[in-house]
C-alpha positions as CSV (number, residue, x, y, z in Angstrom):
1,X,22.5,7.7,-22.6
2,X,18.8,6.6,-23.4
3,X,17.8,10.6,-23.4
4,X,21.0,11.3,-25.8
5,X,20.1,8.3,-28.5
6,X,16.4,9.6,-28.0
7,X,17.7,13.4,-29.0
8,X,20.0,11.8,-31.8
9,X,16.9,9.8,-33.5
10,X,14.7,12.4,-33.3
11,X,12.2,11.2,-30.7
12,X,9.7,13.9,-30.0
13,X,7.7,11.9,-28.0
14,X,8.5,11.1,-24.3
15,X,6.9,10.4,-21.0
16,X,9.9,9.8,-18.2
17,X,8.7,7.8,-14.9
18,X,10.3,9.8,-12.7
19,X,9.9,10.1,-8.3
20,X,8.2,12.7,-6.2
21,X,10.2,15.0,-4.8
22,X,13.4,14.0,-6.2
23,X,15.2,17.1,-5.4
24,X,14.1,17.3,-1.9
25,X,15.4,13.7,-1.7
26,X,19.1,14.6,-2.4
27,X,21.2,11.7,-0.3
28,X,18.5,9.3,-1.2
29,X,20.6,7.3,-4.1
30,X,17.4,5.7,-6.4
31,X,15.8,9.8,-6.2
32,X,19.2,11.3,-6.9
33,X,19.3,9.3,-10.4
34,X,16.0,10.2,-11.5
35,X,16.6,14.1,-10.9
36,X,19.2,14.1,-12.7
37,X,17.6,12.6,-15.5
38,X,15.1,15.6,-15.4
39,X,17.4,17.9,-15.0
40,X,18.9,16.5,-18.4
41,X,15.7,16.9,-20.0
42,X,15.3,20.2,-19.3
43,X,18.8,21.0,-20.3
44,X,18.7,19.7,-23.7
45,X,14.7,21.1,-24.0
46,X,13.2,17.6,-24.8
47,X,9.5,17.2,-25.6
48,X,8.4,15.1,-22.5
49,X,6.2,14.7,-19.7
50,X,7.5,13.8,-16.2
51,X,5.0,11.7,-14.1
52,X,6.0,12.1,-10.2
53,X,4.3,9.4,-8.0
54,X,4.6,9.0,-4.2
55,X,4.5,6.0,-2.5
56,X,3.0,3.0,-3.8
57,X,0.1,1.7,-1.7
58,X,0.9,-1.8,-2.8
59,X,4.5,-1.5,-1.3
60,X,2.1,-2.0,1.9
61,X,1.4,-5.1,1.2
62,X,4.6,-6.6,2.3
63,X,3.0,-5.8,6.3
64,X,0.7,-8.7,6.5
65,X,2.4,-10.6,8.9
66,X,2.9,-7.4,11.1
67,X,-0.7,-6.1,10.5
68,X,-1.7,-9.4,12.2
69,X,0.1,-8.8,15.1
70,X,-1.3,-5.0,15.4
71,X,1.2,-3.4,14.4
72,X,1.7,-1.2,10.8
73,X,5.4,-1.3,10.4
74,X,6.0,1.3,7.8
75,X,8.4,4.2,9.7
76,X,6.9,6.7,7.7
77,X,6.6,9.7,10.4
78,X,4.3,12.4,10.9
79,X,4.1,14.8,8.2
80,X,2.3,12.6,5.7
81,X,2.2,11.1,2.3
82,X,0.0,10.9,-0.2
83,X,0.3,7.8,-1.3
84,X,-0.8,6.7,-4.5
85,X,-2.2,3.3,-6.0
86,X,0.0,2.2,-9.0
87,X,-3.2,1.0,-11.0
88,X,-3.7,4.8,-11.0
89,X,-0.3,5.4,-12.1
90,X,-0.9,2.5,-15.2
91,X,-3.6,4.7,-16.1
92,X,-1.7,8.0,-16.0
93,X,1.1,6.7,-18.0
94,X,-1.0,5.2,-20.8
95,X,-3.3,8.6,-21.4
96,X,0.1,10.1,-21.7
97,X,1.4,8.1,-23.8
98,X,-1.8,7.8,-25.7
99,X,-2.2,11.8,-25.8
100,X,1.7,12.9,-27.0
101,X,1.2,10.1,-29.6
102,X,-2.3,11.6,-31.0
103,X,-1.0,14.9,-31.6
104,X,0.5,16.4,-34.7
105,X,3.0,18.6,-33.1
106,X,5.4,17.5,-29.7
107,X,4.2,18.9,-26.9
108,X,6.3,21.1,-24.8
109,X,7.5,19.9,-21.4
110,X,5.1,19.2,-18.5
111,X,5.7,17.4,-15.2
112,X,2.7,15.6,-13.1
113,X,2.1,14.8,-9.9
114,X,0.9,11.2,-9.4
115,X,-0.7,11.5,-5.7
116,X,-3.5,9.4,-4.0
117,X,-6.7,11.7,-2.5
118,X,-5.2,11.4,1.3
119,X,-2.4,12.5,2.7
120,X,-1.7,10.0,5.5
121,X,1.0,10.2,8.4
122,X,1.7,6.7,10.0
123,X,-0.6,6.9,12.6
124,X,-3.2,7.4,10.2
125,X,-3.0,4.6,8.4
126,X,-2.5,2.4,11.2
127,X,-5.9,4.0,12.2
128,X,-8.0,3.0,9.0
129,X,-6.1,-0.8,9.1
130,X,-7.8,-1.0,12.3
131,X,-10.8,0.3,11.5
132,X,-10.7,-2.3,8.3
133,X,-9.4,-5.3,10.4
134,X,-11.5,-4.8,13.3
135,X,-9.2,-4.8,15.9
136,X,-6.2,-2.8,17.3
137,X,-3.8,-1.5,15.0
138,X,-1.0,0.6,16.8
139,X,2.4,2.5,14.5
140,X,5.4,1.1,15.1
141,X,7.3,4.2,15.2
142,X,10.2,6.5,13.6
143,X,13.0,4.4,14.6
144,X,14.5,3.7,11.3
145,X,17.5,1.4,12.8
146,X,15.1,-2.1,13.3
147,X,13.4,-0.9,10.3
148,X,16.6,-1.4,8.0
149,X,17.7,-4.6,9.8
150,X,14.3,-5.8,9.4
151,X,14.3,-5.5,5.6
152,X,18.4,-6.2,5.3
153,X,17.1,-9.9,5.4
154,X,14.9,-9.5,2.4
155,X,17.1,-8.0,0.1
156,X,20.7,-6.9,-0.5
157,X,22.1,-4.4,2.4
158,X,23.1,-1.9,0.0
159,X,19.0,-1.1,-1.0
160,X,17.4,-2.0,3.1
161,X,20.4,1.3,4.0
162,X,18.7,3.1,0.6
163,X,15.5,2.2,1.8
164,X,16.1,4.0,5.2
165,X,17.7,7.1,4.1
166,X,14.8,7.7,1.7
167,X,12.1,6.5,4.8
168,X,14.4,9.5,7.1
169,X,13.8,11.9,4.3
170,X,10.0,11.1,4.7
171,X,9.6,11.5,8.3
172,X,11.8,15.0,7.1
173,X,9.7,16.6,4.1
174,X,7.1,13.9,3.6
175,X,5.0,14.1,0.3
176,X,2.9,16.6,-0.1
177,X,1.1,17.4,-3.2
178,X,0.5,20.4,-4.5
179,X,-2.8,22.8,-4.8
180,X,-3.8,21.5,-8.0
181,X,-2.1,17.9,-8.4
182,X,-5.1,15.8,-7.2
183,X,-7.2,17.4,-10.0
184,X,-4.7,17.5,-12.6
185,X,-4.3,13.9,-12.1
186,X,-7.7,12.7,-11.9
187,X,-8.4,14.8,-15.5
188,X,-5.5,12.4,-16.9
189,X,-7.1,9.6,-16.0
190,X,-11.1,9.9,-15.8
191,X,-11.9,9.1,-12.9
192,X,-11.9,9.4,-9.2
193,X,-8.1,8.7,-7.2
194,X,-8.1,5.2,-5.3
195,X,-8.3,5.8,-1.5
196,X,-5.4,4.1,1.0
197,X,-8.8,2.5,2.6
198,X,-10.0,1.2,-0.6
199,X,-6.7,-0.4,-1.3
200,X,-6.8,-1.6,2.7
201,X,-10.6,-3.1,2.4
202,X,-9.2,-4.8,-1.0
203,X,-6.3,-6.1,0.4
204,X,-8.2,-7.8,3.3
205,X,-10.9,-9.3,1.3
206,X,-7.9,-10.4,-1.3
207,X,-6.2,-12.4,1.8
208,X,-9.8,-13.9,3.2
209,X,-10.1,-15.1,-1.1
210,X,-6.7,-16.8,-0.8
211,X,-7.9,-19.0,2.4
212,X,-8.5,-22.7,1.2
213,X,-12.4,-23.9,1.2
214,X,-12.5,-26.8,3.8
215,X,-15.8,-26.3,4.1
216,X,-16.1,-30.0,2.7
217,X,-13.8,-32.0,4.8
218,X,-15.0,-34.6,7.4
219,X,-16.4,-33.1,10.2
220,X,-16.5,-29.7,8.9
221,X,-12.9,-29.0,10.4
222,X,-11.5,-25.8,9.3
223,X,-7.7,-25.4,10.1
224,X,-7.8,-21.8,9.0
225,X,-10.3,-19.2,10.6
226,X,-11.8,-16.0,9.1
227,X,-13.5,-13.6,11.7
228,X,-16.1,-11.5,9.3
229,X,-17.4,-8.6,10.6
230,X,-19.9,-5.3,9.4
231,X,-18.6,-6.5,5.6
232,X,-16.6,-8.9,3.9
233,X,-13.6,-6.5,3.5
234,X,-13.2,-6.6,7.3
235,X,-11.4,-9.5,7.8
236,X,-8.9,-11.3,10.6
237,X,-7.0,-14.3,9.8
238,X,-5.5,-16.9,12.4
239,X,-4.6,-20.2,12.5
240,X,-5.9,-23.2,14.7
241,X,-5.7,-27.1,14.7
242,X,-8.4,-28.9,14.4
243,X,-11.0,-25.9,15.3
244,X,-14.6,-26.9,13.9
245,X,-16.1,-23.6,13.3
246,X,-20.0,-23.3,13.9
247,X,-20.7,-19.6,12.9
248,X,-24.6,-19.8,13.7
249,X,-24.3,-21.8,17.4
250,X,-25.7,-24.8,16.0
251,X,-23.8,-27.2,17.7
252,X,-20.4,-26.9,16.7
253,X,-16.9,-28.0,18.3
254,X,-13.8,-27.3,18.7
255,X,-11.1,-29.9,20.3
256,X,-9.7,-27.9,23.3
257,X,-7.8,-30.8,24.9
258,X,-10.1,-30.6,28.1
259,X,-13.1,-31.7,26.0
260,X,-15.5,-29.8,23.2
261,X,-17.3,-26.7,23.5
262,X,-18.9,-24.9,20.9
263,X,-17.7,-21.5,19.5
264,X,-19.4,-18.6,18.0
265,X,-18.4,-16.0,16.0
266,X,-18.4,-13.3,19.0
267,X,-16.0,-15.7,20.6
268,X,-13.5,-16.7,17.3
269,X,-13.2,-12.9,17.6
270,X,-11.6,-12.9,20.6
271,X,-9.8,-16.5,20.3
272,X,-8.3,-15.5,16.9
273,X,-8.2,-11.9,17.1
274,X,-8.0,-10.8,20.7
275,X,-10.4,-8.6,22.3
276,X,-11.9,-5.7,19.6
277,X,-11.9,-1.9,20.7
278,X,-15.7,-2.0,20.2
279,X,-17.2,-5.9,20.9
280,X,-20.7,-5.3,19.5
281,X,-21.2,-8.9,18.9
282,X,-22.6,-9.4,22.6
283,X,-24.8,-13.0,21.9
């Protein structure tokens, strides 16, 4: 309908936000829609661009509380996507718009390929969440069955079941850019494509940020513990009562129940993020 009242007005000016590989993804019911939409475009010859993005890296952010069990819970499968960041996709969308609106003439039809610079299976990016976090990082697995009951209790059944058949059609065909979509995109937008680590060292530093300052309370008690490691961006959260936290060994405490002992940072590793691959922290 929006396409037809478009036609009828006279709109020669259109950028449609559509899905990659929507018609690979057949079954999947929220690709199937946006097909047909382009399909329609073609068919009536409308003067618009297409933008195609993968997955959203920020989708990942919904893990948290699965990353800090070790565990990336995204049943992606092994022939990869390149997953995009959607600040990239803001920026594609407003050069479009920005470019069809300068001209003096519509443009003729185009379609672009919104992809991130990787193309990452599951076990890869449960490989550079480790590498972020420090410590062991493992992929969940294909099995798409836990995966929809997981999510059924976040949202209505009808999208956790969409959510899997799209997730099967990924392990199936993943998404895989083509030859020259990485550099068509970064030309849209002027600049380099945000790496999955990028968004993964951001993330962590964004949770360590969110962590209140009880730096100032009496006794220097810190109810919430951050293990930093190599940079800021690596960062483990956990939780303990009444932990006094004495990063430099200068003669902090923790309450244990069977009397105080001090704690170092080497050793909040280990208490709040079990035992890292690589311990170089040997004090």
């Amino acid at each position: 309908m929006t396409l037809d009242l478009a036609r009828e007005v006279g709109i020669q000016r259109i950028v449609y936000f559509s899905v990659f590989n929507s018609a690979l993804f057949d079954d999947v019911p929220h690709f199937a829609s946006k097909h047909l939409v382009e399909r329609v475009i073609d068919a009536q010859a409308l003067p618009a661009t297409v933008l195609r993005p993968t997955a959203f890296m920020q989708n990942d952010l919904m893990l948290r509380d699965a990353l800090k069990v070790g565990v990336y819970r995204q049943p992606i499968g092994g022939v990869g996507l390149a997953m995009v960041d959607t600040r990239d996709i803001a920026d594609a969308a407003a050069a479009e718009l920005l470019r069809r609106e300068r001209t003096p003439h519509p443009l003729p039809r185009t379609a672009i390929e919104l992809v991130g610079p990787d193309t990452l299976t599951g076990a890869a990016i449960a490989a550079i969440r480790a590498s972020v976090l420090g410590r062991e990082v493992r992929y969940g697995g294909d099995d798409l069955a836990p995966y929809e009951k997981q999510v059924a209790g976040m949202m209505p059944g009808w999208q956790a079941h969409d959510f899997r058949v799209m997730l099967r059609a990924m392990q199936r065909f993943g998404m895989v850019p083509g030859k020259d979509s990485r550099a068509t995109f970064e030309a849209l937008i002027g600049h380099p494509l945000r790496s999955y680590r990028a968004f993964a060292e951001e993330a962590a530093a964004n949770w360590w940020a969110a962590l209140p300052d009880l730096s100032g309370s009496a006794g220097g008690e810190r109810r919430w513990i951050a293990c930093l490691h190599d940079r800021p961006a690596k960062v483990c959260i956990g939780w303990k009562a009444d932990l006094r936290w004495d990063p430099f060994g200068r003669g902090g405490s923790a309450e244990t129940g069977q009397g105080t002992k001090s704690l170092r940072d080497s050793q909040l590793k280990r208490l709040i993020c079990g035992p890292a691959k690589q311990d170089t922290d040997r004090r």
